[in-house]
N, C-alpha and C positions, 0 to 999 in steps of 0.2 A: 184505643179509639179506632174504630173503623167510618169510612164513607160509608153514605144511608145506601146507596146502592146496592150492596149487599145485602144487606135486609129487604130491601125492594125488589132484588130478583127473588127471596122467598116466598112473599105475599104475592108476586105474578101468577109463579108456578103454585101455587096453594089454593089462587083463586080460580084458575083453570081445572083445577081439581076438586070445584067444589063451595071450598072453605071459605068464608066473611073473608075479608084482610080482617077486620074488626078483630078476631080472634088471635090472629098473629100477630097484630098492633097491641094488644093485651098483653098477648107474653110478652114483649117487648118493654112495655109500659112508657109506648109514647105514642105521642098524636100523630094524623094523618097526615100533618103539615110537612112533618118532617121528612117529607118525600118529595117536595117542593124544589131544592136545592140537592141534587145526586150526592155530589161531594161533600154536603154539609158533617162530621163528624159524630158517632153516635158509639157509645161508651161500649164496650165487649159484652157487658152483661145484658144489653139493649137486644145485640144480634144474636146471643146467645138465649137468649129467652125468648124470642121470634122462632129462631130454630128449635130448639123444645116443645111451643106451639103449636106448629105447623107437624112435629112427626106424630105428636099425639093426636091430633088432629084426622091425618091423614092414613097413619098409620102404613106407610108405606117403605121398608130400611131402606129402597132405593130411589129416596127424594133428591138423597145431599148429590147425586149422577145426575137427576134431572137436572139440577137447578145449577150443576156448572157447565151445563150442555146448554146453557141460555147466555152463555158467555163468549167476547171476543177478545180479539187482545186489543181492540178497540177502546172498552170499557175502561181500561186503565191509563186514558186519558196520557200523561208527559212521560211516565214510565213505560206505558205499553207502546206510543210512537218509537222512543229510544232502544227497546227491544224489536219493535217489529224490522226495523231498518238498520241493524246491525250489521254486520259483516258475514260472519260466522255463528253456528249455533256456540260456541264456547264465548264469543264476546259477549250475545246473546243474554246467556243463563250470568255473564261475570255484571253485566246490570241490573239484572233480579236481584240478582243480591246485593248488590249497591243501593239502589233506588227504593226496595221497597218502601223504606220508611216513608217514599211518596203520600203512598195510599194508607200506610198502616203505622199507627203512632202507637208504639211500645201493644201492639196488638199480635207480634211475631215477626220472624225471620226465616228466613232460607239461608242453609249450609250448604255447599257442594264440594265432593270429594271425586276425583276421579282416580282409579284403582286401574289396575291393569288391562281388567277384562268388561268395567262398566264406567258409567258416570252415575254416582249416589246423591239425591235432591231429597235433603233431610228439612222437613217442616220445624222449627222450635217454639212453642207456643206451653207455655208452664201453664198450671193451673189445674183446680180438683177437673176430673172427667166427666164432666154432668152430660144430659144427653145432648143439653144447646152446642157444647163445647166440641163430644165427638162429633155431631153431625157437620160443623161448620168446617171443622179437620179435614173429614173425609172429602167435605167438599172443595177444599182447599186444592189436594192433591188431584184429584179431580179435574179441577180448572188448569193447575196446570198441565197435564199432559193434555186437555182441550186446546191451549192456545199455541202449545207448543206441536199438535198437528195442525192446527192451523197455517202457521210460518214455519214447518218444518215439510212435512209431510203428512197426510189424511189415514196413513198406512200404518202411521209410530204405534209401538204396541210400548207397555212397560217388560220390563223381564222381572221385575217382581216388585209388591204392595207392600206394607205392614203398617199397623197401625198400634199404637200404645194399648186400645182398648180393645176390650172384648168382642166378637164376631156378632152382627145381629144376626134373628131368626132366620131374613131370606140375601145371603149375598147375590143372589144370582143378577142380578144389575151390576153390582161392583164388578163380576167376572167378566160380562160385556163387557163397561166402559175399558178396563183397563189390561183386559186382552189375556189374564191371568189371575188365578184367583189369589184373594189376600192374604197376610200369614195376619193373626193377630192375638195382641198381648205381646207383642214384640216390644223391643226395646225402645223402638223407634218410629215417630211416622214418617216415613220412607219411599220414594223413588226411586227404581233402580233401573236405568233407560241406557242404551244401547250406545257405546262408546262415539260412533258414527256419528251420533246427533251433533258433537265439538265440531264437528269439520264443513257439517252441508250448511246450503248456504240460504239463510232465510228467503223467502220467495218475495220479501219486500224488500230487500236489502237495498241500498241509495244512501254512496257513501256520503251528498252532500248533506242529506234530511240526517242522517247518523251523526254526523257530528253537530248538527244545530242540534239534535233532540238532546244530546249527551250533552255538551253545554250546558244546555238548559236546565235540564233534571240536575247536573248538579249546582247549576244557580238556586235551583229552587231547593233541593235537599239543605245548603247551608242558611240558605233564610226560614226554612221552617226550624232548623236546630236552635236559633237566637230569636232573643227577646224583638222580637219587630215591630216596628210604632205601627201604626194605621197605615201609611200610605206604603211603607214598603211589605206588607202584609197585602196590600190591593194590588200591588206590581208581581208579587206573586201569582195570586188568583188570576191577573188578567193572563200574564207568561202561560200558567195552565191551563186555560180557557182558548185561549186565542187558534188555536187548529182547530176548533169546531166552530168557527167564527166570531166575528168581533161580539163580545161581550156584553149584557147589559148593567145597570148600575147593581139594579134591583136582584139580579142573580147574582153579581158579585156578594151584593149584601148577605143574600142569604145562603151563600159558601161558607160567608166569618160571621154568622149566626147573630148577625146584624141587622137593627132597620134600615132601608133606605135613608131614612133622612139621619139617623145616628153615622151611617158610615159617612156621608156628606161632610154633615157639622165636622168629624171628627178630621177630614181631611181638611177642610177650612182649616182649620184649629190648626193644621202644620201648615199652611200657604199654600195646598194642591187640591185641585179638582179631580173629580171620576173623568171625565174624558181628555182633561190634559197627560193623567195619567196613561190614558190606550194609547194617545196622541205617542208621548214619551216612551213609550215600550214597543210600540211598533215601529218609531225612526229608530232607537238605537238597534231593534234584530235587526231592521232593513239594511243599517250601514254594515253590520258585519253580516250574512250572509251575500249580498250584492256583491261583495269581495272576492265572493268562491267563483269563480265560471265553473264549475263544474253542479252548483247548484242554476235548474232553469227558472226562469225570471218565473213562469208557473208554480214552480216549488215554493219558491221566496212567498208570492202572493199567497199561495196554502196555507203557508205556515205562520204568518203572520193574521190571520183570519179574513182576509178575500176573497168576497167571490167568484169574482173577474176579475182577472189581470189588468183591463182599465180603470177598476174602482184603483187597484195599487199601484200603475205608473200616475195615475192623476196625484192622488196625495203624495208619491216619492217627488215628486217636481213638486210641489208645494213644498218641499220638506228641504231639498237639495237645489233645485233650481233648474233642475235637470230631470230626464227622462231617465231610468235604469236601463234603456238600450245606452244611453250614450255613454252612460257611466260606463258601460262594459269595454268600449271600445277607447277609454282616456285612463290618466293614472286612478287609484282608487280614492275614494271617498278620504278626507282628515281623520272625520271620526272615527272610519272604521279600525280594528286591530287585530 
């Protein structure tokens, strides 16, 4: 399973070039709806049959380059905050491969090896080679070394490509993106990027947002790995939700591929409401980042989905009794830990 986003940045770039989405939603064989909810879930063979679509379509080998040049490390939502804001590029790439499972449910993995003279970012994704599958690959690697000039540097070249599958007709786009041309039929789909990259230092780096996101990603990585009733499956969604703002019912719902009023009934049904729950998820992060002085009461309110900093000392004094200046300047909070 991947998020429909991925397939959504297909039909963007398809449609600017032309193509129905209609056609790419075909290959796909799903509705338009399904674009409704970014993170909503959609089966490999879904985004793989979109991508099949769109090359035959388009007829262009150097689609799967465009369409991860439409990417940020923004896109990836609790995993891409907890990498953008890491330390180092090496803690960086050591959450990539933690986290994925965020965004991608048994949809693949990343390896990394570092060797003497490189760092090696090996893709793992099993399965016959059809074209949905190479093009999604290529774009895979792709995306990564997009985001990793992003928060790295605009300049990162790879030192070298390979891909399991055969060379299309025209690479000359892959040699752009990637600054060196591909080897393929290799053993491997492979990144081979410049040992330096372990060491410098993400240009969002913010070690108190780093350790909230890192938290977080792994609070949310063990509740997606377990069976989760409703409501701690909604405290998921809102925890990943809540940096792009407070959340509404109705997008939650259609994150867990829910009606509104099913996902309701269904939290009734364990004795919790949708906005007790935001309520509930935004005092517990409040009390433990509050804690950090090294995080600003601006960051806190970020991260918890705030607009303005007085939207979040009003509801912290509803919630504590207290203003989070004052908090800062007395012992800390019970709750926090």
């Amino acid at each position: 399973m991947l998020p429909a986003i991925f397939l959504a940045a297909v039909v963007r770039v398809a449609e600017e070039r032309g193509v129905s989405p209609a056609i790419v939603l075909a290959g796909a064989g799903v509705p338009p709806e399904a674009f409704e909810a970014p993170e909503a879930p959609l089966p490999l063979e879904a985004i793989f049959g979109g991508w099949a679509a769109a090359m035959r379509a388009i007829r262009d080998d150097g689609l799967p380059m465009h369409v991860a040049r439409t990417f940020s490390i923004e896109h990836y939502s609790v995993l891409g905050f907890a990498v953008m804001t890491a330390a180092s590029g090496r803690e960086a790439l050591s959450r990539v491969v933690r986290f994925v499972a965020l965004i991608t449910n048994h949809g693949g993995r990343w390896e990394m090896e570092e060797t003497a003279e490189a760092l090696h970012a090996r893709w793992l994704r099993p399965g016959e080679r059809s074209l949905g599958h190479r093009a999604a690959n290529e774009s895979v690697l792709a995306e990564f070394l997009q985001v990793a000039r992003q928060i790295i540097g605009a300049d990162l070249d790879a030192l070298a490509v390979s891909f399991q599958h055969a060379a299309p007709p025209d690479t000359r786009m892959h040699v752009e993106h990637f600054g060196v041309s591909p080897r393929w039929q290799a053993d491997a789909d492979e990144l081979v990027l410049p040992k330096t990259l372990l060491t410098a230092v993400p240009s969002f780096a913010n070690p108190a947002l780093s350790r909230h996101f890192e938290a977080l990603a792994q609070r949310l990585l063990q509740e997606t790995s377990s069976d989760a009733d409703t409501s701690a499956r909604v405290r998921h969604a809102i925890l990943e939700a809540l940096p792009n703002g407070e959340p509404a019912s109705t997008m939650i719902a259609k994150r867990l591929a829910m009606s509104e009023r099913t996902l309701r009934r269904a939290l009734a049904n364990e004795g919790e409401s949708f906005r007790g729950l935001v309520e509930a998820v935004r005092k517990e992060r409040a009390s433990l980042l509050i804690s950090d002085p090294r995080a600003s009461l601006a960051e806190v309110a970020f991260s918890l989905g705030f607009s303005q900093l007085s939207a979040f000392s009003r509801a912290f004094k509803r919630w504590h009794g207290r203003a989070p200046s004052e908090v800062r300047r007395r012992p800390p909070l019970s709750g926090a830990r």
